[in-house]
TIGU-899611 format. One record per residue: x, y, z negated of N, C-alpha, C in turn; chain. Coordinates in Angstrom, 2 decimals. Atoms other than C-alpha are relative to their C-alpha. Example, Ala and Ser with C-alpha at 12.3 -4.5 7.8 and 13.67 -1.06 7.14 Angstrom:
# TIGU-899611
+---------+---------+---------+---------+---------+---------+---------+---------+---------+------+
!     n_x !     n_y !     n_z !    ca_x !    ca_y !    ca_z !     c_x !     c_y !     c_z ! unit !
+---------+---------+---------+---------+---------+---------+---------+---------+---------+------+
!    0.89 !   -1.19 !    0.00 !   12.30 !   -4.50 !   -7.80 !    0.90 !    1.20 !    0.00 !    A !
!   -0.82 !   -1.19 !    0.06 !   13.67 !   -1.06 !   -7.14 !   -0.77 !    1.09 !   -0.73 !    A !
+---------+---------+---------+---------+---------+---------+---------+---------+---------+------+
//
This chain:
# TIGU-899611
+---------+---------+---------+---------+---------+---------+---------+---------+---------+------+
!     n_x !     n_y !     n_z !    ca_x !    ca_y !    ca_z !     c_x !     c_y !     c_z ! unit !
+---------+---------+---------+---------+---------+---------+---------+---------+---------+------+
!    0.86 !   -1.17 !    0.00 !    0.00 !    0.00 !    0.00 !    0.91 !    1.23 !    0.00 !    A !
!   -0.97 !   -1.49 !    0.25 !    1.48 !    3.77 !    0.97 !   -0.73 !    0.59 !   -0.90 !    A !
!    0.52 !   -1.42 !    0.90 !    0.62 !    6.55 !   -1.17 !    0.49 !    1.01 !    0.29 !    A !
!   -0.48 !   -1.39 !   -0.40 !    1.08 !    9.53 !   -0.25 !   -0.95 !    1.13 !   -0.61 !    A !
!    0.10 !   -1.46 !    0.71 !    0.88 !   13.01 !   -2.72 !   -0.10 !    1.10 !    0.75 !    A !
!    0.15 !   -1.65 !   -0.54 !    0.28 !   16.54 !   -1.34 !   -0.52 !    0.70 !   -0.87 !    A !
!    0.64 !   -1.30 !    0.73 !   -0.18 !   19.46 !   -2.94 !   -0.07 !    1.42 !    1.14 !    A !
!    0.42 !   -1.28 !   -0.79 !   -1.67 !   22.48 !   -1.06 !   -0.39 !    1.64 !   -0.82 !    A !
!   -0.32 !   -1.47 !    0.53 !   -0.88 !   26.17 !   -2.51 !   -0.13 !   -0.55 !   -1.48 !    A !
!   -0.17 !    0.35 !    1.49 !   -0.45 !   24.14 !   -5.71 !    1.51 !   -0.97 !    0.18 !    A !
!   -0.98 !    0.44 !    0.46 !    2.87 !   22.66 !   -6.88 !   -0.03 !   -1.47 !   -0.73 !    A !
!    0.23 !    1.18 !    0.43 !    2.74 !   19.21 !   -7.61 !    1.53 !   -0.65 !   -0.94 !    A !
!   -1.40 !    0.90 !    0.81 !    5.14 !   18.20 !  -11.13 !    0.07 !   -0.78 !    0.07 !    A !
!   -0.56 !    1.36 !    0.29 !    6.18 !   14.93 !  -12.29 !   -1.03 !   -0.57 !   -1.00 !    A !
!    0.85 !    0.50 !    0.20 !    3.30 !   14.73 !  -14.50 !   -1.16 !   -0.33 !    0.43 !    A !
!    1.07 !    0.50 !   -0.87 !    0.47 !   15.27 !  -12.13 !    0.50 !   -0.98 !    0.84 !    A !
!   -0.44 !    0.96 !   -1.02 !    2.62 !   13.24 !   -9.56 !   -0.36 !   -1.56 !   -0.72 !    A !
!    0.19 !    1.32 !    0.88 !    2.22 !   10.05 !  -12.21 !   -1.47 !   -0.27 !   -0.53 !    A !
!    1.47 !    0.31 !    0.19 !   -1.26 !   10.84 !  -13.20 !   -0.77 !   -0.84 !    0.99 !    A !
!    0.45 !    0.43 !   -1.12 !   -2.30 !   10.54 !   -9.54 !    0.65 !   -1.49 !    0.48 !    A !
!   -0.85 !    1.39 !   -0.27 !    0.14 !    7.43 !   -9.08 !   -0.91 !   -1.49 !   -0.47 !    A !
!    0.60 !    1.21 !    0.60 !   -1.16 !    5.34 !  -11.74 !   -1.68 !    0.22 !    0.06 !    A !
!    1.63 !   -0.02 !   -0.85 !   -4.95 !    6.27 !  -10.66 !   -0.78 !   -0.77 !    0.78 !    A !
!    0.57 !    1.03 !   -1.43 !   -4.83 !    5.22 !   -7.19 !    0.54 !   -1.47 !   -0.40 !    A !
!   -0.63 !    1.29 !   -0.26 !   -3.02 !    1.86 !   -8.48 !   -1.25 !   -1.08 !   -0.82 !    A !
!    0.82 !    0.63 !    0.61 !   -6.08 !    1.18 !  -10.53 !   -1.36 !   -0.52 !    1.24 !    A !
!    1.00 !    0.74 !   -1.40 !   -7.79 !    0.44 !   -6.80 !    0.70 !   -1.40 !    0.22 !    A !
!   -0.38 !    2.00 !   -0.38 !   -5.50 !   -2.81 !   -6.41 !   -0.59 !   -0.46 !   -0.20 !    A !
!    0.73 !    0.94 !    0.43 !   -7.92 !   -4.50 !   -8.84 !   -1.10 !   -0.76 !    0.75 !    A !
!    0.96 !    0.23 !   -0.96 !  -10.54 !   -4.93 !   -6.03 !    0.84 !   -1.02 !    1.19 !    A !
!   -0.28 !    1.58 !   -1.22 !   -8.26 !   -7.24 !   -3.56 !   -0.78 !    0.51 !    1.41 !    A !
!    0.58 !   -0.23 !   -1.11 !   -9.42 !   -5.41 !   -0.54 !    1.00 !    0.65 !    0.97 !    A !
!   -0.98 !   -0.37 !   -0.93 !   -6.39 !   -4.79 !    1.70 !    0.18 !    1.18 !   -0.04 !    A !
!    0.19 !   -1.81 !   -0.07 !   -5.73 !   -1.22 !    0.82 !    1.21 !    0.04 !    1.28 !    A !
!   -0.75 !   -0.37 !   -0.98 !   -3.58 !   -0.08 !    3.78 !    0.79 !    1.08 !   -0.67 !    A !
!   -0.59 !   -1.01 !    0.41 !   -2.75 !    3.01 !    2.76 !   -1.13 !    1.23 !   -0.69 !    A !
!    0.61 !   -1.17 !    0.82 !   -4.03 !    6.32 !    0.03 !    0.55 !    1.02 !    0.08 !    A !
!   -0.34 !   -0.81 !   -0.29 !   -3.69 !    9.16 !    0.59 !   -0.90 !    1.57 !   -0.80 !    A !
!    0.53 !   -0.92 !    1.21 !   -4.14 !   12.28 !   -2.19 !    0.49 !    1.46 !    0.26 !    A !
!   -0.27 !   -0.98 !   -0.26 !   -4.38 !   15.53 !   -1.43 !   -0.33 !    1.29 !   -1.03 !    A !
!    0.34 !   -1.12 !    1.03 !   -4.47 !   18.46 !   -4.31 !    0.05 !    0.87 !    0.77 !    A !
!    0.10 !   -1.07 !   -0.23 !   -5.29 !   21.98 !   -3.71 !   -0.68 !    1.17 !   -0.84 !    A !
!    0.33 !   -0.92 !    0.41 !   -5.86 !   25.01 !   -5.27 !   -1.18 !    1.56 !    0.61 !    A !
!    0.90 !   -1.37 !   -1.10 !   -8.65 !   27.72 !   -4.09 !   -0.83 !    0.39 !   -1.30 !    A !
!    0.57 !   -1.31 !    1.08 !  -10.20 !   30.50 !   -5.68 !   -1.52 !    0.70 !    0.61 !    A !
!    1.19 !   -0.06 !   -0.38 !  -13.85 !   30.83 !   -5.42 !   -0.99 !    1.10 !   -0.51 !    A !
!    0.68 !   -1.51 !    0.72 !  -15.87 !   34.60 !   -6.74 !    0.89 !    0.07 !   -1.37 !    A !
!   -0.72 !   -0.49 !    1.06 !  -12.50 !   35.20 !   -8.85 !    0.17 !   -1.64 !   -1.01 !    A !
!   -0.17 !    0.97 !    0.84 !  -12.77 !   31.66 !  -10.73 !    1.37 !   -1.47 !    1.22 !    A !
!   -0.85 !    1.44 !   -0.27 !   -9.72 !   28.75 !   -9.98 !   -0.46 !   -1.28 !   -0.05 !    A !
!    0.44 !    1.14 !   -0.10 !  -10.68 !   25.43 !   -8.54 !    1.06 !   -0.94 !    0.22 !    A !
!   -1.75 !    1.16 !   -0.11 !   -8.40 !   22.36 !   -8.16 !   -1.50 !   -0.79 !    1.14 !    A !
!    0.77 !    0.96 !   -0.75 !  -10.08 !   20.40 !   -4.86 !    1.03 !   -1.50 !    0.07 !    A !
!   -0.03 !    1.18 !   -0.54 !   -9.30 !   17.00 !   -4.41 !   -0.32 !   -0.99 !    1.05 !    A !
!    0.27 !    1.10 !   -0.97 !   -9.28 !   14.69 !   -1.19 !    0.73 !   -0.87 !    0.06 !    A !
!   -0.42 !    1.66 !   -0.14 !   -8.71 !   11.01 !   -1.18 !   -0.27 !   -0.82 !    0.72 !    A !
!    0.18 !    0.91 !   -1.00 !   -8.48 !    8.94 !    1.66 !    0.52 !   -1.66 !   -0.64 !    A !
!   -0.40 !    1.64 !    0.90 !   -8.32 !    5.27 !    1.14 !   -0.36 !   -0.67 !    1.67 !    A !
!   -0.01 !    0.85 !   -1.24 !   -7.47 !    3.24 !    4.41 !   -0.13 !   -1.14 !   -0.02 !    A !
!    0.24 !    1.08 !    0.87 !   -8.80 !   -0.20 !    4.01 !    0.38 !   -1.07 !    1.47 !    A !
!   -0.59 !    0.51 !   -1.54 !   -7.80 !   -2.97 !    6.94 !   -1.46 !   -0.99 !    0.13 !    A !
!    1.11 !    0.08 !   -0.39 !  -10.75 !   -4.08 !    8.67 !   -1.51 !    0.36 !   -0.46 !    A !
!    0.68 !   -0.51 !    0.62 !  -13.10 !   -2.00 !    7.32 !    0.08 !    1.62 !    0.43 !    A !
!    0.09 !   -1.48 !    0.35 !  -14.24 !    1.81 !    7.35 !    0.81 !    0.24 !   -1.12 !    A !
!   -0.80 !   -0.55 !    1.07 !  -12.34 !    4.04 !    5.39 !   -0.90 !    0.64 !   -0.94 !    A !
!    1.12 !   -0.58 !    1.18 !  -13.55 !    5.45 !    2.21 !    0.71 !    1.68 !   -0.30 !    A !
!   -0.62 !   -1.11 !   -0.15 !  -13.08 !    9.00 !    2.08 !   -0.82 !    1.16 !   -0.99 !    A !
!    0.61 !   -1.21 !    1.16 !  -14.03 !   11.82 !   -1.03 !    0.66 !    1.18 !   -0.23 !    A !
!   -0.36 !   -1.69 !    0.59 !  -13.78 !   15.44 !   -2.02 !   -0.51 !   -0.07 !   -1.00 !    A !
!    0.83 !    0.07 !    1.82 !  -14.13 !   16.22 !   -5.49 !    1.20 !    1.25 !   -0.27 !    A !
!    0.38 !   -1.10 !    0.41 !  -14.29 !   19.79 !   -6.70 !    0.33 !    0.22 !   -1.26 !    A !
!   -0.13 !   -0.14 !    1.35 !  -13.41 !   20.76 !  -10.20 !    0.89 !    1.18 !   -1.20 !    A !
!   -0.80 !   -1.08 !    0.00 !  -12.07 !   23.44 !  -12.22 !    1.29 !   -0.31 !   -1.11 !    A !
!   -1.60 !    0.78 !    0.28 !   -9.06 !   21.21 !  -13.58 !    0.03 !   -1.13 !    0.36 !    A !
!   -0.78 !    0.67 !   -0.87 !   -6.93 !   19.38 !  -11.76 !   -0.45 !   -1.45 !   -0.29 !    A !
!   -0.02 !    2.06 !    0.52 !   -6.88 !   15.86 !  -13.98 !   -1.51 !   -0.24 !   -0.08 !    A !
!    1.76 !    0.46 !   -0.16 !  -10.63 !   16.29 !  -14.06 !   -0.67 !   -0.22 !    1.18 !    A !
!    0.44 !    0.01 !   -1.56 !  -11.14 !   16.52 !  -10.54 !    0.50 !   -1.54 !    0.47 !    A !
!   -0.51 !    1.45 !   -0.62 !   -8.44 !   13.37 !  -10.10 !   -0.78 !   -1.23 !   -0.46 !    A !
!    0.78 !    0.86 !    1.04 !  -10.41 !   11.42 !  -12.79 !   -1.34 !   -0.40 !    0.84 !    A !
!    0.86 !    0.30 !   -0.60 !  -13.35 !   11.94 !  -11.03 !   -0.35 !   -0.30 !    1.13 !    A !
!   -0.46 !    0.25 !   -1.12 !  -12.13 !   11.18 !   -7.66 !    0.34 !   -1.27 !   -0.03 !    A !
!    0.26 !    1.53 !    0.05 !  -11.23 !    7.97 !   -8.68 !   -0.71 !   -0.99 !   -0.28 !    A !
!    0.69 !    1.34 !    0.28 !  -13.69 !    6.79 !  -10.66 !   -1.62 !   -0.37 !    1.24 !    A !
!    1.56 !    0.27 !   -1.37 !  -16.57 !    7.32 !   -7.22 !    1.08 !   -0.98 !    1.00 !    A !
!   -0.98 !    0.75 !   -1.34 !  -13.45 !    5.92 !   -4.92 !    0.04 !   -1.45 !   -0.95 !    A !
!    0.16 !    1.28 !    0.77 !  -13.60 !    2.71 !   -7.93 !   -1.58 !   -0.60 !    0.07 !    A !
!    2.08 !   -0.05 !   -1.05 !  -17.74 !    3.00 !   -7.03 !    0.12 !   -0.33 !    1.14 !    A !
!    0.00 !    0.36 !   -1.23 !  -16.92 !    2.64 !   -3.85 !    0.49 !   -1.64 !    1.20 !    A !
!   -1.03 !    1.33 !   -0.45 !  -14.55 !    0.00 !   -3.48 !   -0.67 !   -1.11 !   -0.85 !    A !
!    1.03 !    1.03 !    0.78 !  -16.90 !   -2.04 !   -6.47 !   -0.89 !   -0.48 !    1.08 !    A !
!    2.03 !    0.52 !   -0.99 !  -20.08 !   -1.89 !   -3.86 !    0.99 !   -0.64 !    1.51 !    A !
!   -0.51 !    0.76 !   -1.06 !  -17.52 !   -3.30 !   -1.07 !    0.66 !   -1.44 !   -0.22 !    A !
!   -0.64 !    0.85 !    0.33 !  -15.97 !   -5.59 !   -3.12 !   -1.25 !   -1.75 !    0.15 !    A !
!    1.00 !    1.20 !    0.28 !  -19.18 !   -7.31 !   -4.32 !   -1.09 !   -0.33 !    1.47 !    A !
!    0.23 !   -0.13 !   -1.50 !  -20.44 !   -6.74 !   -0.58 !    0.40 !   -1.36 !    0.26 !    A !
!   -0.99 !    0.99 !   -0.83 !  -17.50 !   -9.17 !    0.45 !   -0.83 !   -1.30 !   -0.74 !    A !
!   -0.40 !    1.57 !    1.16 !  -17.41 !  -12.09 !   -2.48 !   -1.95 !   -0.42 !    0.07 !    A !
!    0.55 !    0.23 !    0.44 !  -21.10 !  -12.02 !   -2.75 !   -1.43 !   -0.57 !    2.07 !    A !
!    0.72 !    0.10 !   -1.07 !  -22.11 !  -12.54 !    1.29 !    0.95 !   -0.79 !    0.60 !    A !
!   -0.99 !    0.73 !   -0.62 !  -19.95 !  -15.29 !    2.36 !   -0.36 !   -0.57 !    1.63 !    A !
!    0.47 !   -0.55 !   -1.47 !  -20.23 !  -15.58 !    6.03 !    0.48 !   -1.95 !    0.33 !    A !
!   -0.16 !    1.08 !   -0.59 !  -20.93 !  -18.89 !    7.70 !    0.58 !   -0.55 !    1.36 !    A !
!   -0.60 !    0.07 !   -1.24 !  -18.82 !  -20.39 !   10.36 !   -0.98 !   -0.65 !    1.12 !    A !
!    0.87 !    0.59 !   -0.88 !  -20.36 !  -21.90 !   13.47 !   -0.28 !   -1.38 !   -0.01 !    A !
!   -0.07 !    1.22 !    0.25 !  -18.91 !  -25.11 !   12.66 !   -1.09 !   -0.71 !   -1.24 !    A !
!    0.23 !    0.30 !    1.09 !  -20.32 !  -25.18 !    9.09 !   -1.65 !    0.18 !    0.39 !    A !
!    1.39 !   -0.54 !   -0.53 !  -23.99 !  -23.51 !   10.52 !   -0.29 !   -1.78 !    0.52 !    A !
!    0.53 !    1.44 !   -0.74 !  -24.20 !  -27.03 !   12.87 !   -0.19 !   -0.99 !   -0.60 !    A !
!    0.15 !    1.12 !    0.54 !  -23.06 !  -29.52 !   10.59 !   -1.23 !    0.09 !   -0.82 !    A !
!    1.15 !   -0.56 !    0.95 !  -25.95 !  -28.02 !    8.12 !   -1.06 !   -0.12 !    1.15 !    A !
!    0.99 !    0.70 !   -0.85 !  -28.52 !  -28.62 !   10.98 !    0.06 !   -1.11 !    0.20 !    A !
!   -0.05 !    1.52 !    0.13 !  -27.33 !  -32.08 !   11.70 !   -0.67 !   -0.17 !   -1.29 !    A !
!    0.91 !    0.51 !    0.63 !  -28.07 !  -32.62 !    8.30 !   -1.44 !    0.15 !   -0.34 !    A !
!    1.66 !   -0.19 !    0.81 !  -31.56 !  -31.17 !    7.85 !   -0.54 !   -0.86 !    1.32 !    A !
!    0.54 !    1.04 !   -1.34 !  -32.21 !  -33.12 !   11.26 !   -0.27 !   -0.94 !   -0.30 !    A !
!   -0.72 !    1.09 !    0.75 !  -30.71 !  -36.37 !    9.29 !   -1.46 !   -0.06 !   -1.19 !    A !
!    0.88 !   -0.18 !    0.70 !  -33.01 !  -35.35 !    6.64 !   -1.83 !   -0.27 !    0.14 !    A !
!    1.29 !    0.09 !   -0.21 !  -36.21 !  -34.69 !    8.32 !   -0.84 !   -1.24 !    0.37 !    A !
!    0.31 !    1.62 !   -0.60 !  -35.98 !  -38.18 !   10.33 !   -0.47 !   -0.95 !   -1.44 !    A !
!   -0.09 !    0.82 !    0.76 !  -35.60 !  -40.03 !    7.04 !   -1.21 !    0.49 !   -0.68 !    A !
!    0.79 !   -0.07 !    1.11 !  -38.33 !  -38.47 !    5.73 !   -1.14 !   -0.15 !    0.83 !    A !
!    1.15 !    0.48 !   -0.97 !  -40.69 !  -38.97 !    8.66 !    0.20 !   -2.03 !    0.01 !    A !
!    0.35 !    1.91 !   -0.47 !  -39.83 !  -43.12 !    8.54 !   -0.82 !   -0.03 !   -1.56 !    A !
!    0.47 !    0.67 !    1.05 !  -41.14 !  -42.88 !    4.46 !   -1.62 !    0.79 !    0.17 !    A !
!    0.75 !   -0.53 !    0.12 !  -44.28 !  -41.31 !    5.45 !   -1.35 !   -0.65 !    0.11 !    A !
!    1.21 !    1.13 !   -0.14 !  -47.41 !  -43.31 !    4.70 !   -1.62 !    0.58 !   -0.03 !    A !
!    0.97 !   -0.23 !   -0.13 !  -50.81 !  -42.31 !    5.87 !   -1.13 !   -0.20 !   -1.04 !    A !
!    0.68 !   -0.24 !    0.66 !  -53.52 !  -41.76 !    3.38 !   -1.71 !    0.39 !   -0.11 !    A !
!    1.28 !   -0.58 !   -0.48 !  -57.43 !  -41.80 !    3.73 !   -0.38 !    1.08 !   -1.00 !    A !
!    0.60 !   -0.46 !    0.65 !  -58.72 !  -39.03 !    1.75 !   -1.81 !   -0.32 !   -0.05 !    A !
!    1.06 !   -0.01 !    0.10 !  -62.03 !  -39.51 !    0.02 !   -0.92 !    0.93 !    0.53 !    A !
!    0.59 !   -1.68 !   -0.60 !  -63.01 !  -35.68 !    1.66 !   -0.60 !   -0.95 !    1.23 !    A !
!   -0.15 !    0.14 !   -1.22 !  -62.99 !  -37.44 !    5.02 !   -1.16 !   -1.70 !    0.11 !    A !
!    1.16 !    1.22 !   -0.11 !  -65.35 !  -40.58 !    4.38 !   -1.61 !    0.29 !   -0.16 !    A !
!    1.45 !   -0.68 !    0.23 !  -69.13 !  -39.85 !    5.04 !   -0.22 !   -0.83 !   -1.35 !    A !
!    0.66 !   -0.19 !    1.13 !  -71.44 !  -39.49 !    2.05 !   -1.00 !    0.34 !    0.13 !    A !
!    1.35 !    0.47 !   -0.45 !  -75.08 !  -39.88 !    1.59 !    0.07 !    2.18 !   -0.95 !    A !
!    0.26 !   -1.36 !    0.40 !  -76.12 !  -36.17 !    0.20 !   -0.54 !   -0.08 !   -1.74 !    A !
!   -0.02 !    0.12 !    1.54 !  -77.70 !  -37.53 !   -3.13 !    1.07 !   -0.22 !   -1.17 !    A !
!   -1.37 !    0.58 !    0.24 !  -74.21 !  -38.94 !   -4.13 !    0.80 !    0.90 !   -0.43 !    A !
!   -0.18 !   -1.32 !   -0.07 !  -72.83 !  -35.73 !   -3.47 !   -0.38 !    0.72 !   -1.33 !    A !
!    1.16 !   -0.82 !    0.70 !  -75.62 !  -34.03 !   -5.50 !    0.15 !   -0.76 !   -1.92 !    A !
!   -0.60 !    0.65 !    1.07 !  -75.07 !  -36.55 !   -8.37 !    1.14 !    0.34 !   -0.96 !    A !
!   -1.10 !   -0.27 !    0.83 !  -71.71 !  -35.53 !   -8.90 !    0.41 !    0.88 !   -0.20 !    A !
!   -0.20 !   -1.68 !    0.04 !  -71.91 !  -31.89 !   -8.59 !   -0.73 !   -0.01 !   -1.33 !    A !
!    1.00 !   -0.36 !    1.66 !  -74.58 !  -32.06 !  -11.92 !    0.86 !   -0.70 !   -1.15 !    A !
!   -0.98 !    0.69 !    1.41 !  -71.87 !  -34.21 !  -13.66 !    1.25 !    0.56 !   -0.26 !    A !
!   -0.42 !   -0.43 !    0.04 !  -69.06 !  -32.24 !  -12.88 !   -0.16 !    1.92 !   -0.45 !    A !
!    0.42 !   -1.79 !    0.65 !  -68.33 !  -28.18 !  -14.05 !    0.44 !    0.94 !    1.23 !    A !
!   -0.34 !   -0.52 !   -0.99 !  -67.48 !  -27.52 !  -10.36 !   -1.72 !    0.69 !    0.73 !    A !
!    0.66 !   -0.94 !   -0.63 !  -69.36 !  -24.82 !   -8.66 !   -0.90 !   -0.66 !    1.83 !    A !
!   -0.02 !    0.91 !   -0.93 !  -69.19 !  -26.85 !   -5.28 !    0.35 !   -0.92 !    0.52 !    A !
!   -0.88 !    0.70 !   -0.52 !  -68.26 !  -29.66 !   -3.09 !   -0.23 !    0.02 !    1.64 !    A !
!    0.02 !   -0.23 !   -1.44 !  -67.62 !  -29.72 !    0.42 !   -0.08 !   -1.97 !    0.41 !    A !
!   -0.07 !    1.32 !   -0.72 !  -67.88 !  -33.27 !    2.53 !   -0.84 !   -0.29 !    1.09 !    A !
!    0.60 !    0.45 !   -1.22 !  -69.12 !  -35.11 !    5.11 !   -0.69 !   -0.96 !    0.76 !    A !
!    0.96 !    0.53 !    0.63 !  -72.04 !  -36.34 !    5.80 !   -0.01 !   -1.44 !    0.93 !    A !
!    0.22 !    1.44 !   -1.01 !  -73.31 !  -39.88 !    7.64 !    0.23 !    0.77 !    1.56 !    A !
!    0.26 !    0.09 !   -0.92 !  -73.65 !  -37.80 !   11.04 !    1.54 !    0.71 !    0.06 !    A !
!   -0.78 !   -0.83 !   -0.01 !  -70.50 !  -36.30 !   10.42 !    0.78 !    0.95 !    0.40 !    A !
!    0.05 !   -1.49 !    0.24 !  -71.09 !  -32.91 !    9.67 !    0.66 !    0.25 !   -0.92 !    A !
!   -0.50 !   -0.41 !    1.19 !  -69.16 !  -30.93 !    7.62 !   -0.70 !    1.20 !   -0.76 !    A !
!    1.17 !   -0.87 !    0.43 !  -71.71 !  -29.85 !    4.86 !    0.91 !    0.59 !   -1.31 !    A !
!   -0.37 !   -0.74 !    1.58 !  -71.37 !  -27.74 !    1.26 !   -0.98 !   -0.25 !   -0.65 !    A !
!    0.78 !   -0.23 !    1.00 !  -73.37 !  -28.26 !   -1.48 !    0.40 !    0.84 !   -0.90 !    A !
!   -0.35 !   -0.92 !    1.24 !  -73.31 !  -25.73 !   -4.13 !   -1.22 !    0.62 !   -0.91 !    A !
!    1.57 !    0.05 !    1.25 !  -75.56 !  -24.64 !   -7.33 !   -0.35 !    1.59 !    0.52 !    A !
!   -0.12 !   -1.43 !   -0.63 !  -76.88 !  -21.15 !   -6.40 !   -0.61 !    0.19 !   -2.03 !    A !
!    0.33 !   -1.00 !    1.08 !  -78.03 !  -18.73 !   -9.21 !   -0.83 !   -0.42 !   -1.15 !    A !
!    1.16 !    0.65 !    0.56 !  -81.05 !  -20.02 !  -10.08 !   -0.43 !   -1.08 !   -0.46 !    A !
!    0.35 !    1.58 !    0.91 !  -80.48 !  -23.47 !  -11.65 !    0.20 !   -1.07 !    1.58 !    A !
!    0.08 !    0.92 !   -0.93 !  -81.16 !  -24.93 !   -7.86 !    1.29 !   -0.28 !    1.01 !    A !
!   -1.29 !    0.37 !   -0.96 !  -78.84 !  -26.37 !   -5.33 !   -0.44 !    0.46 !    1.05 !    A !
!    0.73 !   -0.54 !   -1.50 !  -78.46 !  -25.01 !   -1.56 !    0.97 !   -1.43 !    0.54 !    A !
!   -0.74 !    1.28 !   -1.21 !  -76.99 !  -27.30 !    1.52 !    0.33 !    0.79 !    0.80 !    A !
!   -0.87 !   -0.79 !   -1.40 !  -74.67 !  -25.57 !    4.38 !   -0.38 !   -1.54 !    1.13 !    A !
+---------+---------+---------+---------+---------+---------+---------+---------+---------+------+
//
């Protein structure tokens, strides 16, 4: 990783030079190919009051670059806060990466083979089933077991097979669909 300091109409000592040093080195922790950082101080004077600007480039290798200004009216407060959105930044790329793992073409196919593999084996255990729904029924039968049950309706189907409803209506009596 380069680094590279500038100071613009400001004088850059040996203590800001180390502040800013050990800053940007707290971006290694992320494992994202830093290429190169690049820190630019400056001094400007805005309706009589002294500002310290800050720009930080961060060159990342296959990837967009991450790039911030940060404003402040001291220096280590401006760097502070320049790193910790450029540590925001590089967090939401990090967990981007680790957390979207990207499937190869190879790995995509074999994973169809098997659900292919899968589906077959599950079409040979598949055993047909008459449902009782599907066998005609005389209508009293029906009617019988709707007054013994706490169900509202039943649906089925009758000798000519029709598909009827019985259900209780309001009034105590039963209707027929």
């Amino acid at each position: 990783m380069n680094i590279t300091l500038t100071g613009r109409q400001l004088e850059l000592t040996e203590p800001i030079k180390a502040h800013m040093t050990t800053s940007i080195e707290t971006l290694k922790k992320f494992n994202l190919d830093i290429i190169s950082v690049s820190m630019v101080a400056s001094a400007q004077t805005k309706k009589g009051k002294e500002h310290s600007l800050i720009e930080l480039v961060i060159n990342l290798a296959h990837k967009n670059s991450v790039i911030i200004k940060q404003n402040d009216g001291d220096l280590y407060a401006a760097i502070d806060t320049a790193i910790s959105r450029a540590q925001k930044a590089m967090r939401r790329m990090h967990d981007k990466e680790s957390n979207h793992h990207k499937v190869g073409l190879n790995e995509a196919k074999s994973e169809n083979v098997n659900v292919k593999d899968a589906a077959q084996e599950q079409e040979d255990e598949i055993v047909p089933v008459e449902l009782e729904l599907y066998k005609p029924r005389e209508v009293e039968d029906v009617l019988n077991d709707l007054k013994d049950s706490g169900k509202m309706f039943e649906i089925f189907l009758d000798n000519e097979d029709k598909t009827r409803v019985l259900y209780k209506r309001n009034d105590g009596k039963f209707g027929l669909y």
